[in-house]
C-alpha positions in Angstrom: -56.4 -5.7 54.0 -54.8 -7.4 57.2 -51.5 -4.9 58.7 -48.7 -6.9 59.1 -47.4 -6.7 62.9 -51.0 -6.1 64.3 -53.2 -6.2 67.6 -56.9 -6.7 66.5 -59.7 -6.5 69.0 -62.2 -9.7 68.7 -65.8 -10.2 70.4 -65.8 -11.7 73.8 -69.0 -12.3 75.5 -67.7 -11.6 79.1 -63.4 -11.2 78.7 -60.9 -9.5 76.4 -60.1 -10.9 73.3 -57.0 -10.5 71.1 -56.0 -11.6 67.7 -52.3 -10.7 67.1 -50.5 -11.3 64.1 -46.8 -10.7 63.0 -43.7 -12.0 60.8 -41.8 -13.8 63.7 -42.5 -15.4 66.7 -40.3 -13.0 68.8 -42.6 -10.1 67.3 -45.7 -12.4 68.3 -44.8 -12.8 72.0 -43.8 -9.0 71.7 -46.9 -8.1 70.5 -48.6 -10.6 73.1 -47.5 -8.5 75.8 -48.2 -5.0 74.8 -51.9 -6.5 74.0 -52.2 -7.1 77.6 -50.2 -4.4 78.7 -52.5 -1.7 77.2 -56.0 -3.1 78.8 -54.3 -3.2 82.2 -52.7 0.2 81.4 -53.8 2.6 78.4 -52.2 5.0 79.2 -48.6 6.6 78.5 -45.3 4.4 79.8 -41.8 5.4 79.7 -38.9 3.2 79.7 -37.0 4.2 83.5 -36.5 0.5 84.1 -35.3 -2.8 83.0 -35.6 -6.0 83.9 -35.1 -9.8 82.4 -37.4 -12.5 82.7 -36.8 -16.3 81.6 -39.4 -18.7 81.0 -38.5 -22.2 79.9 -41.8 -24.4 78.5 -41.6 -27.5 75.5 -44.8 -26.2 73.6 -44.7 -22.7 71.8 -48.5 -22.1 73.0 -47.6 -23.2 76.7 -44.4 -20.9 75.9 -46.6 -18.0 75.3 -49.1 -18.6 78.1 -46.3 -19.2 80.5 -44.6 -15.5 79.2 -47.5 -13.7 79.2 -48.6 -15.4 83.0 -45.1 -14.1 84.4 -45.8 -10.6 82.6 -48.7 -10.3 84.8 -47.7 -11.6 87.8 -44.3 -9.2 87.6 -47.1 -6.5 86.8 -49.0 -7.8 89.7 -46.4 -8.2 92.7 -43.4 -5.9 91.3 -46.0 -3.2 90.6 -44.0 -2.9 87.3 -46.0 -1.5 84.3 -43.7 -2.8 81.0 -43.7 -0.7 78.6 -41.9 -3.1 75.7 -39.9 -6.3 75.2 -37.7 -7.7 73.2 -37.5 -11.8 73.1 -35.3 -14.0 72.6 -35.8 -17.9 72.0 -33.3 -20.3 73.8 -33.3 -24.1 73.1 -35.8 -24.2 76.4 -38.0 -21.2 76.0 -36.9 -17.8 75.9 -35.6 -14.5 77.7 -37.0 -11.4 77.7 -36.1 -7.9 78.5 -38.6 -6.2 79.8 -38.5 -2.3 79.8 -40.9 0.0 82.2 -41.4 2.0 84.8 -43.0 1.3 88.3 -46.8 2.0 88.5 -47.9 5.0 89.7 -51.7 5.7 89.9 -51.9 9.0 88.6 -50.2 7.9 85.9 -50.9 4.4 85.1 -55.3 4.0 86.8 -58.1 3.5 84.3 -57.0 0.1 82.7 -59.2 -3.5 83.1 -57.7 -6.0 86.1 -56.6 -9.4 83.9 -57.2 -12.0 86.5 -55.8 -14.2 84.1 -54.4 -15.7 81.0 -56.7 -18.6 79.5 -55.3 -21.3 78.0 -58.7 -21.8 76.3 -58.5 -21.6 72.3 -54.7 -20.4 72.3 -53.4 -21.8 69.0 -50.4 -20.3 67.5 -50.5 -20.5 63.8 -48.4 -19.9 60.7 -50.1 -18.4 57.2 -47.2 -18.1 54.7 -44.7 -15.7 56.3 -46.7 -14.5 58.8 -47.7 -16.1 62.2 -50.8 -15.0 64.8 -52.6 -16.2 67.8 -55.4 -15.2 69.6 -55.8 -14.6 73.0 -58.2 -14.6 76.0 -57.8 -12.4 78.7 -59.8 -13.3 81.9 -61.2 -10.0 83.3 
């Protein structure tokens, strides 16, 4: 039997694969993010900081790649590890609060570099009430 609200590791010849299913699309994008957010970090995160990010796209897939593409760039620049968000959808995308701490190797070493998001086979779909998407991470 399938969880509700889950993060399911898939087969990937040379990447990180991620199936993710939940019952909304804010829970999906949520869920999106703490996907990537635990192979670039696996470790423990604490909530110190906040931040808000918007991201405006007319495609829910584009949406989501856009999202999780501005997740890891703030991870990447900011040196911000998030440790949740909460989404919300506007008319033209969505805002997000993002809630973390700033990296600190000690702390936050031993995760995968994500080079990328792939746009490559990201479909999001609805099954009854639930929705899920899968997701490549270039590594």
């Amino acid at each position: 039997m399938v969880r509700p609200m889950s993060i399911e590791e898939l087969p990937h010849t040379a990447d990180v694969r991620r199936r993710i299913r939940a019952e909304s699309r804010e829970e999906l994008f949520s869920l999106a993010a703490k996907a990537m957010f635990a192979v670039l970090y696996p470790g423990e995160c604490d909530h110190h900081s906040e931040k808000t990010m918007r991201v405006d796209a007319d495609e829910p897939e584009d949406l989501l790649w856009e999202f999780l593409s501005d997740l890891l760039y703030t991870s990447e620049v900011e040196s911000f590890v998030v440790c949740e968000t909460v989404v919300r959808f506007t008319e033209s995308g969505l805002v997000a609060t993002l809630r973390g701490e700033p990296f600190q190797r000690e702390k936050h070493e031993g995760g995968r570099e994500i080079k990328g998001v792939s746009l490559s086979g990201l479909t999001i779909r609805t099954t009854g009430d639930m929705m899920s998407c899968d997701i490549i991470f270039d590594i």
